[in-house]
C-alpha positions, 0 to 999 in steps of 0.5 A: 500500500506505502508503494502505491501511495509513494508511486501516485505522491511521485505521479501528482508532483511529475504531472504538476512539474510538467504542467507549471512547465508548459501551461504557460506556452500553451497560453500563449500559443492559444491566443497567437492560434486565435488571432491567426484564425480570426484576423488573417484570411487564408482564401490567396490560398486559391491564387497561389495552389496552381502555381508550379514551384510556389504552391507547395511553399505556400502550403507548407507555411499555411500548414505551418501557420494553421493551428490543425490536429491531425484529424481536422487537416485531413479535410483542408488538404481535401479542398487543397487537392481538389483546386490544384492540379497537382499533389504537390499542395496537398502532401506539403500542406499534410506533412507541414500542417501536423508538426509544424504550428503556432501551438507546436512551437510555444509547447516545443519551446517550453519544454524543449528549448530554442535549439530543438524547436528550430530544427524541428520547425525548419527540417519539418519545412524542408522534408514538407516542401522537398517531399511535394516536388518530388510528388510532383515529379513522380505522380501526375495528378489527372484533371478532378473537378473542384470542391466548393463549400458554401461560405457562412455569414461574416463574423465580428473579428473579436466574436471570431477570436473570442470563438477561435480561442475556446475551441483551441483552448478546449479541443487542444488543450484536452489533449495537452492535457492527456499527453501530461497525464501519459507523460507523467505515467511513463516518467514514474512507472518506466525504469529509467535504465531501461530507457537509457539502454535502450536509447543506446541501441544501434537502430534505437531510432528506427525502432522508435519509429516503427513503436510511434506509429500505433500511437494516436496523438494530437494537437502537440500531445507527442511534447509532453511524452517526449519530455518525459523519454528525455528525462528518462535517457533518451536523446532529444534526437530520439525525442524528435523522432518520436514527436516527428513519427507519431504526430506523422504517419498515425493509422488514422492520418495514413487511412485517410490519406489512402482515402483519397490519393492514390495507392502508390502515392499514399505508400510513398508519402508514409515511406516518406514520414518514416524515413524522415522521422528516422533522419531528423533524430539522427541528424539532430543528435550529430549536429548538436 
């Protein structure tokens, strides 16, 4: 019984370590994701998606900029593909969007510090743009007829705000919220050796790669849990792969993309993330 009690006292002071860690960023990030949703229009989105070498930067920082989980960015890239005439838009606005957000980077920084939170924003640019020229060179798209949705009534810029910061505030924060409920589980029930020694494994990244794959996370759920596999023996390397895996080719992510590109381009865009995830660890641990 003393165990039990010692293990939820070391559980309680872990979780609100973590949480005086990161609620502040995820403050912060909530307003500036509001202000991005409320105050800036999207819609030169359809001037630039046709534009051969441009679309997929201009995806990509949309991505980047758009504060999306990984479950509601599936319909955006929908919209995406249906108005390009090629892939390329889509997959970079795909890869981008998940890894890459105002919510990311305040979590990425509180946790994590400048140096990770940079690689991880510019390799996660870089591998988004390069992977949709390379879609681009190898899958042609065939001409598809656009979607159109009906817009609603225009809003009050402050009543969108408003609106854009609870729905931030709520539907990511509960996963924030899971993601340091996890992170503070593994850090007080997983020995700390066993993380070590494994963290020292030759293909300790690959691995790490392939056991991301089955694990849902969302909306920068992945921080807090890669925090904790650091204190527990992992490189930041390592972490990165693991933030980089999950929150990239999740089974719900890679069903929906099979849904509606094809086969061999689907296949080649979790190849993609895959190998990716396994080259950003590495590249970070040998650079830093």
């Amino acid at each position: 019984m003393e165990i039990i009690v010692q293990i939820f006292i070391n559980f309680i002071n872990k979780f609100w370590h973590y949480s005086i860690e990161i609620l502040p960023y995820f403050f912060v990030a909530t307003i500036f994701g509001a202000f991005i949703q409320s105050y800036l229009s999207f819609n030169f989105i359809r001037k630039f998606v046709n534009k051969k070498f441009l679309s997929p930067i201009i995806t990509a920082f949309f991505g980047a900029s758009a504060p999306v989980c990984s479950c509601s960015m599936i319909p955006i890239a929908q919209t995406i593909n249906s108005l390009s005439k090629s892939y390329a838009p889509a997959i970079s606005f795909l890869i981008s969007a998940p890894i890459l957000s105002p919510v990311i980077f305040f979590l990425m920084l509180g946790m994590f510090g400048w140096e990770l939170t940079i690689f991880r924003f510019i390799f996660g640019f870089i591998l988004a743009v390069i992977t949709a020229y390379l879609m681009d060179l190898f899958f042609k798209k065939p001409p598809t007829l656009p979607m159109f949705s009906s817009g609603g009534q225009s809003q009050n810029k402050w009543q969108a705000f408003k609106t854009a910061f609870k729905e931030i505030f709520i539907g990511t924060g509960k996963y924030v919220l899971l993601g340091l409920l996890i992170a503070s589980a593994i850090a007080v029930l997983i020995p700390s050796s066993l993380v070590t020694k494994f963290s020292s494994f030759p293909f300790s990244y690959l691995f790490i790669t392939i056991f991301s794959i089955p694990i849902y996370v969302c909306s920068g759920e992945e921080i807090p849990i890669a925090k904790s596999f650091v204190d527990l023996g992992f490189t930041q390397g390592q972490a990165l792969t693991f933030m980089l895996a999950s929150a990239g080719i999740c089974i719900p992510t890679i069903s929906a993309t099979f849904k509606f590109f094809p086969k061999k381009l689907a296949i080649f865009y979790v190849l993609v993330w895959f190998i990716g995830s396994v080259i950003g660890g590495l590249l970070f641990d040998i650079l830093f």
